[in-house]
N, C-alpha and C positions, 0 to 999 in steps of 0.2 A: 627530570624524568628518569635519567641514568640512575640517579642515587634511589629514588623509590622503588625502580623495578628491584635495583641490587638488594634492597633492606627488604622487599618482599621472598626474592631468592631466598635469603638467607634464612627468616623464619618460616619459609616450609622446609629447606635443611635440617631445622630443627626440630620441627615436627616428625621429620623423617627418622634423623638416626637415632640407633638404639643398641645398648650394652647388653646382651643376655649373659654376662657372665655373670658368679653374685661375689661379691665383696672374701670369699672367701672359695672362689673355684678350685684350687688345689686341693684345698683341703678337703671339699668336699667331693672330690673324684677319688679322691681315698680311699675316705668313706664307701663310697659307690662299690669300688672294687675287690672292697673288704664285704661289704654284702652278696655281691654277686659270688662270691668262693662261699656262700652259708645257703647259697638258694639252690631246693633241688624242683622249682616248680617246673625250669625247662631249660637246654643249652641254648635257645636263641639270645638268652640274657649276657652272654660271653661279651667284652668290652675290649675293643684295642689294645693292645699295649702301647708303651713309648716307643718301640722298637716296628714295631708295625705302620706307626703314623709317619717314623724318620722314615721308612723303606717307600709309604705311597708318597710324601711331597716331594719326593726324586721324579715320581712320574710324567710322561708328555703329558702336553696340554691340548692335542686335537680337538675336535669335533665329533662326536661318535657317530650323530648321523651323515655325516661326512667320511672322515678320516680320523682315525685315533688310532698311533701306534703299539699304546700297551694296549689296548683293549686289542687290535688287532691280534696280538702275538699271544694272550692269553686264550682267546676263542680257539688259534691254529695249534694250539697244545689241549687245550680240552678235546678239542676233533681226535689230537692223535694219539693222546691216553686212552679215550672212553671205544675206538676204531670206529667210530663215526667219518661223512664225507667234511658236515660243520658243524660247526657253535654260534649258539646265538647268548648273551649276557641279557638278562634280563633284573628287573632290582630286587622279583620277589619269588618265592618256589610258588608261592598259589598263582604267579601274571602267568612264569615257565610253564606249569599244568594246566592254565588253561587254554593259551596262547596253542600249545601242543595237540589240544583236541579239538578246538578249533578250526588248523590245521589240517586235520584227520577227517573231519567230516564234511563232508561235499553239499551233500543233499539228501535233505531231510524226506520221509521220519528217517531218523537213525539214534541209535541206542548204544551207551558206555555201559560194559560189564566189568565188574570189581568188587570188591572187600565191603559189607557192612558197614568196616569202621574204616575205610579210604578215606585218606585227607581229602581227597578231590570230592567227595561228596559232604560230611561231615564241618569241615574245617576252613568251605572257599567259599562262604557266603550265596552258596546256591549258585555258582559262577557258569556251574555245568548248563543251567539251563536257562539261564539270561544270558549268559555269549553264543552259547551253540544251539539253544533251543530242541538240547539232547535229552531223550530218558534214561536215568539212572536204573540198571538193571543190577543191584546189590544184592549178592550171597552172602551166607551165614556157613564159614567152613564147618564141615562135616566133620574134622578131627579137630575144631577148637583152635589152631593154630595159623594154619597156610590154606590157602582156596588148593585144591587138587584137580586133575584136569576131569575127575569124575564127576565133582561139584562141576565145571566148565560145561560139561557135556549135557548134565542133566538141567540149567538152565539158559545155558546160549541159545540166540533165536537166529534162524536162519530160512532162508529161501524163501516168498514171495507170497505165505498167507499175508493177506489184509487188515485182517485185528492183529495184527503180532506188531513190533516193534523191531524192525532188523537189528540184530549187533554188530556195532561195524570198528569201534576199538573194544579190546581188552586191558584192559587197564591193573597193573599190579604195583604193591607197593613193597619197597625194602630198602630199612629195616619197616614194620608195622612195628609200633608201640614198642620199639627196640627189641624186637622179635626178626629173625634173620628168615627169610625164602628159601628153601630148597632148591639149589642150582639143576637140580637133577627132575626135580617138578617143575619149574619155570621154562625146561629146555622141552619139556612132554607139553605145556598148553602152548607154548610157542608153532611147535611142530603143527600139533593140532590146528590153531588158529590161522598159521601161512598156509594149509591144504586146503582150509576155506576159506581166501581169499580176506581176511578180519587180522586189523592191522595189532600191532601189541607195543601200547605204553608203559612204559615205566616212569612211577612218581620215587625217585631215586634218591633223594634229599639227603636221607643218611645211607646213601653205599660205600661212603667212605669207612662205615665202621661195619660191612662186611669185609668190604677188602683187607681191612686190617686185620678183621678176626680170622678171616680163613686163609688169609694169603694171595687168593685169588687175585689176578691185575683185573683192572676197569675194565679192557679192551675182552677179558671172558668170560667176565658178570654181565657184562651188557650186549654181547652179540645177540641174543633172542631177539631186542626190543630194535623197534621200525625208529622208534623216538625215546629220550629218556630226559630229565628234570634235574638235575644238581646242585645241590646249595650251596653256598660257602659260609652262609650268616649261622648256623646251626652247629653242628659237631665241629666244624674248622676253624670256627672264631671271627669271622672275618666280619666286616660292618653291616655289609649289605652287598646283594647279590644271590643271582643263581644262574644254571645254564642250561640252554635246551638244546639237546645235540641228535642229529639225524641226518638224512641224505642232504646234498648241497640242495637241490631242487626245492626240497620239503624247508629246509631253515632259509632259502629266499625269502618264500612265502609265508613262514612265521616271522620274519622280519617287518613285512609290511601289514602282517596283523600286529606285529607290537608296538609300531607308529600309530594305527588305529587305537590301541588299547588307551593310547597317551603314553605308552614307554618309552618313546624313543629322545635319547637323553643326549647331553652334550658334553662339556669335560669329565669324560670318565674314567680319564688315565691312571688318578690316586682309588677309585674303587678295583680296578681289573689290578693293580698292585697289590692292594692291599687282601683281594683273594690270591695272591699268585704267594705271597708270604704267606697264607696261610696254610696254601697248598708242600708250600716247603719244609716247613718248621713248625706247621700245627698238625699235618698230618699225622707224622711218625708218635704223639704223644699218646694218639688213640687207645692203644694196647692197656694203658697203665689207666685209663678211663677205665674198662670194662675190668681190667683187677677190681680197682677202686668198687667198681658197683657190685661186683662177686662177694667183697668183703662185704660189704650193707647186705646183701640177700643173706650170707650165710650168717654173721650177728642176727639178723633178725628170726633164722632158722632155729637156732641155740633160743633163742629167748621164748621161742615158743609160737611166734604169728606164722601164720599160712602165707606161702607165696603164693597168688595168684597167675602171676606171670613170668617168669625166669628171667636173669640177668644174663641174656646170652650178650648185649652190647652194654647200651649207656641205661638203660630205663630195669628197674624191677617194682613190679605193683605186691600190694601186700596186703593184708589183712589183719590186725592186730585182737579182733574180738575173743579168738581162743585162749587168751593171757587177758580178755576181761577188760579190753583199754577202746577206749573209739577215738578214732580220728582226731575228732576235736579236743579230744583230751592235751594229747600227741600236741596238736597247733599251742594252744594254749600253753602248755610248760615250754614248747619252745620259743613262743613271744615274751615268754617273762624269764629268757636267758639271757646275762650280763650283755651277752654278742648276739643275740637272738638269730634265731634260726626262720625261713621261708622254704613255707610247706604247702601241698596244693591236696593231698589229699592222700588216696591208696597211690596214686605214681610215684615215684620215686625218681629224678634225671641229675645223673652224673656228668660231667662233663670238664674240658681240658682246665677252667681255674676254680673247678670244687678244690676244699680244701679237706684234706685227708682228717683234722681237728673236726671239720663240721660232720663226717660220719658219725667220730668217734662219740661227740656229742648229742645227735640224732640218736645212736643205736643206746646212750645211756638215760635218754629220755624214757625211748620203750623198757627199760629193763626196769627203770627205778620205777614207773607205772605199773609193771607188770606185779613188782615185788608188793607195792602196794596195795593191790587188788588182793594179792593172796593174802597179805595178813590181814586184812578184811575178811578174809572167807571164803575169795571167791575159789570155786573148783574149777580148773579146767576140765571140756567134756572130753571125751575120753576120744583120743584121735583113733582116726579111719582110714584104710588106704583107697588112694582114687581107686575108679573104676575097672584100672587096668589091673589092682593088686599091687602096686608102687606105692613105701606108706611115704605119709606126708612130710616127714625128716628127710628126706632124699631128693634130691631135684633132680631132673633130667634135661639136657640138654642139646637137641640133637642126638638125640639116644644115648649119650654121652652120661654118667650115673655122676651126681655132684654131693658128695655128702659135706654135711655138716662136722665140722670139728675146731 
């Protein structure tokens, strides 16, 4: 009886185990990470390093919904960078935002106001209103860049008509589309939104590459916000993770909606590590990102495409048609380079293991297209300046005047 149960043990053992590695995984992490330094479709693509993976297998082995020492000690440092009361780790920025609003909203009806093109509404699978059963009250900025507290005023809903939707968070995002917030407009709808009682989130994800770019520390980018959203998997490198930080009272109780959510995880010692190295040694690289993406905006300046959207951090979107080239052109010679290149479209994302080669060959794509369209014929039409009187060789950034050279 012993021997048969044993011989049956054994072939579901063997049913069981399984090798996901392939006959060739070195080699082909290589690979991986040599593509990843040629893709500008987004930073979440960013991969471990060796050095990253020796830093997290040092970590405890707790329980997180118990006890976990590194997870503990990196929450109690997110609190005291960002001047929040706590931190809560969560695995994803869309669980963080919506976990956060969530949170915020008591009872219903009640109404999130924010950005058109907000991750929170765009980007989370409709999260806003299958977890919170919230309506999305979406503006279209008035100056094309950042919501103003004038946009705020002219469509915020408040006090107790009955067809209205109350607004009861504000919700803002920075960076948007690698475009930076006005500290000095974020601190006017703040103001605004605490006189009437309407709480303010921030979807924070990339604030790492304002702080970088302005200097600003966390603790005075983020005083506005009642709550704010952090990522580490994006601009930081790190595998997985984000952070939702706010009063202690408020991140209790986001804690037991992210046990609801199904978040609530177990050895998380080697994740909260391997953000905490990235917060160390991936931080500081940011600066040399947004060069890096300065250089692609102004090559593409020179060559002749419209920028759509300015390289003030890691993203510049563009427009190649006024050099007579589309997109798909663009994709296409890049898929048939020795090293090929990974392109999403007019976005453009820089990020800490782009490699300074895959610019140089990006921007020599657009040019050698462009050259060929001309001797083709093609005319470019005769450029115009925006609306303001700014011509279109110039970029401005933060009022700041960027030319091409």
């Amino acid at each position: 009886m012993s021997t048969n149960l044993d011989a049956a043990r054994a072939k579901v053992a063997e049913q069981v185990k399984v090798d996901i590695f392939t006959l060739t995984q070195e080699e082909d992490n290589k690979r991986g990470i040599q593509e990843v330094s040629r893709s500008f479709i987004s930073d979440t693509i960013t991969v471990p390093t060796p050095e990253m993976y020796l830093y997290a297998s040092k970590a405890s082995v707790g329980d997180d919904v118990y006890h976990e020492p590194c997870m503990i000690a990196l929450e109690a440092h997110m609190a005291k960078i960002t001047g929040k009361e706590a931190a809560l780790f969560v695995p994803s920025g869309t669980m963080s935002n919506q976990i956060a609003l969530r949170t915020h909203l008591k009872q219903p009806p009640y109404a999130v106001l924010c950005d058109h093109r907000s991750h929170i509404v765009r980007y989370e699978a409709g999260g806003l209103a299958f977890h919170s059963g919230a309506h999305a009250q979406m503006i279209i900025p008035s100056n094309g860049h950042h919501i103003t507290l004038e946009d705020v005023e002219e469509n915020i809903v408040l006090g107790q008509e009955i067809h209205s939707c109350p607004t009861e968070v504000i919700s803002l995002e920075n960076t948007l589309n690698g475009t930076i917030f006005p500290q000095d407009e974020i601190i006017r709808i703040s103001d605004y939104a605490h006189s009437k009682g309407v709480k303010m989130h921030l979807d924070g994800a990339r604030i790492w590459h304002v702080a970088a770019e302005t200097g600003k520390p966390l603790d005075e980018l983020l005083a506005p916000f009642d709550s704010v959203s952090l990522c580490f998997s994006k601009g930081l490198g790190a595998p997985i993770g984000s952070c939702l930080v706010g009063p202690k009272e408020y991140i209790q109780k986001a804690r037991w909606f992210r046990k609801l959510f199904g978040g609530g995880m177990r050895q998380t010692g080697f994740m909260a590590a391997a953000a905490a190295y990235a917060l160390t040694y991936n931080f500081p690289r940011l600066p040399a990102v947004h060069e890096l993406t300065r250089k692609l905006e102004v090559g593409l300046i020179e060559i002749g495409a419209d920028i759509t959207s300015a390289a003030e951090t890691c993203m510049v979107f563009f427009d190649p048609s006024p050099v007579g080239v589309t997109y798909a052109e663009i994709i296409e010679r890049a898929t048939q380079l020795p090293d090929p290149l990974k392109l999403g479209g007019s976005r453009l994302v820089v990020h800490i293991q782009t490699s300074p080669q895959a610019v140089e060959d990006f921007l020599t794509i657009v040019r050698t297209l462009a050259e060929e369209k001309k001797a083709a014929g093609f005319v470019p039409p005769e450029k115009k300046a925006y609306p303001n009187g700014r011509p279109y060789s110039s970029i401005y950034v933060r009022g700041v005047k960027r030319e091409a050279h």
